[in-house]
C-alpha positions as CSV (number, residue, x, y, z in Angstrom):
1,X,22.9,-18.9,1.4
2,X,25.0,-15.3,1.7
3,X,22.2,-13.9,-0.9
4,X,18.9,-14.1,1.6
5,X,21.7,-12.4,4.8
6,X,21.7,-9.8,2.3
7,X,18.1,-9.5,2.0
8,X,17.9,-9.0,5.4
9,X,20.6,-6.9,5.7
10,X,19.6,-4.7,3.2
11,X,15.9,-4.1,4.3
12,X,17.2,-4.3,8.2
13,X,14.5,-7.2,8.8
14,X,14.1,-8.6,12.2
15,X,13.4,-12.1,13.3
16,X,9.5,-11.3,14.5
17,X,9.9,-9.0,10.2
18,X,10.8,-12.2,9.1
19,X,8.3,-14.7,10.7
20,X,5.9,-12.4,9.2
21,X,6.8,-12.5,5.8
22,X,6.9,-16.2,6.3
23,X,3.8,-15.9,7.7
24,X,1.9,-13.5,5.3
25,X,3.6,-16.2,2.1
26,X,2.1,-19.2,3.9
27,X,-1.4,-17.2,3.4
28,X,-3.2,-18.2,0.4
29,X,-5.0,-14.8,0.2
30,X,-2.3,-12.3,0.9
31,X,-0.6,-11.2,-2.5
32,X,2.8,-10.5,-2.7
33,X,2.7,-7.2,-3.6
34,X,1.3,-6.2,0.3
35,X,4.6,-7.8,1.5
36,X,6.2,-5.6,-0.8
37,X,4.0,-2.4,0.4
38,X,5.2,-3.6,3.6
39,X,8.4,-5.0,4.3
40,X,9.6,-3.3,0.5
41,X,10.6,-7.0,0.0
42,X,10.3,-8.0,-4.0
43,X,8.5,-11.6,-4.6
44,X,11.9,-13.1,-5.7
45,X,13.4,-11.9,-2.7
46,X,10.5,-13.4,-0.6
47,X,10.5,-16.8,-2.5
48,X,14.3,-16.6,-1.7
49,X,13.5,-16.0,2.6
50,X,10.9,-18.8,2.3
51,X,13.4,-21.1,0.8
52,X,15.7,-20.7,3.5
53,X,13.2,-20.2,6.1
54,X,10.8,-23.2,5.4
55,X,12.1,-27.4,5.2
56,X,12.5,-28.3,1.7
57,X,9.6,-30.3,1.3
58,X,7.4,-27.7,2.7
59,X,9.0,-25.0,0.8
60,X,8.4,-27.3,-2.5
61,X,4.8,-27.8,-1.6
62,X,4.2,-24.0,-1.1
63,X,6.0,-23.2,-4.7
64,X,3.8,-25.5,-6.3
65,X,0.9,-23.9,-4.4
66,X,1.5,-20.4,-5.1
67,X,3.2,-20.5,-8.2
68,X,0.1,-18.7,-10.7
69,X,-2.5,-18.6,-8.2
70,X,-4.8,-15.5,-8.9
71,X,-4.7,-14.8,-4.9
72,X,-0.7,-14.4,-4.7
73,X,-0.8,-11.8,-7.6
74,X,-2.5,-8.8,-7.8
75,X,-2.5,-8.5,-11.5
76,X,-4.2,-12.0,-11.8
77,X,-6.9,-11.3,-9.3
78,X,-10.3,-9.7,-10.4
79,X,-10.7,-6.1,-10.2
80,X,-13.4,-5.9,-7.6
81,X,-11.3,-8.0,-5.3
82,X,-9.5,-5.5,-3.5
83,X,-8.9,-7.4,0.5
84,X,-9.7,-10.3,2.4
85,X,-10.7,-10.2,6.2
86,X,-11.3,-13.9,7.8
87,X,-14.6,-13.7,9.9
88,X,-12.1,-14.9,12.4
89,X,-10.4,-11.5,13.1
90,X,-11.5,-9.2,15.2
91,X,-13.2,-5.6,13.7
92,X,-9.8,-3.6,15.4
93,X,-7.4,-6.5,16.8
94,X,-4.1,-5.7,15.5
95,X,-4.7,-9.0,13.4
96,X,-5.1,-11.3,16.7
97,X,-8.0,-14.5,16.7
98,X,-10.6,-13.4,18.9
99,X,-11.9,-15.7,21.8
100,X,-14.6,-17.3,21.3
């Protein structure tokens, strides 16, 4: 897969970059378009890093998964849904589980 080494490549994406996009994909709630605001990485591209990134029977199951859900597009999410925050994260945490 030369196409995704370009991907990187072109948006100079480092392994920890990567993980995170992975990451961020896996997330139900996390739309594509804040990878994008991100990383500058286009959902086709991302879909494309997951794919090579992910086994293929986990990478089918997170297609079907994703593929229309309101959560993964911003233009198919309400209007007054503008972030999600899991009760889980910590108030200023650098996005790390607090200890309970």
């Amino acid at each position: 897969m030369g196409s995704v080494k370009k991907i990187y490549q072109k948006y100079e994406l480092t392994d920890r970059d990567i993980d995170r996009i992975v990451e961020m994909a896996w997330e139900d709630r996390t739309p594509f378009d804040a990878i994008e605001d991100q990383f500058g990485v286009k959902e086709s591209e991302v879909i494309r890093i997951m794919k090579k990134e992910m086994k293929l029977s986990s990478w089918k199951m997170w297609r079907k998964r994703v593929q229309g859900r309101a959560t993964k597009h911003r233009r198919l999410r309400a209007s007054q849904t503008t972030r999600f925050k899991s009760t889980r994260q910590k108030h200023i945490s650098h996005n790390n589980i607090s200890k309970r």
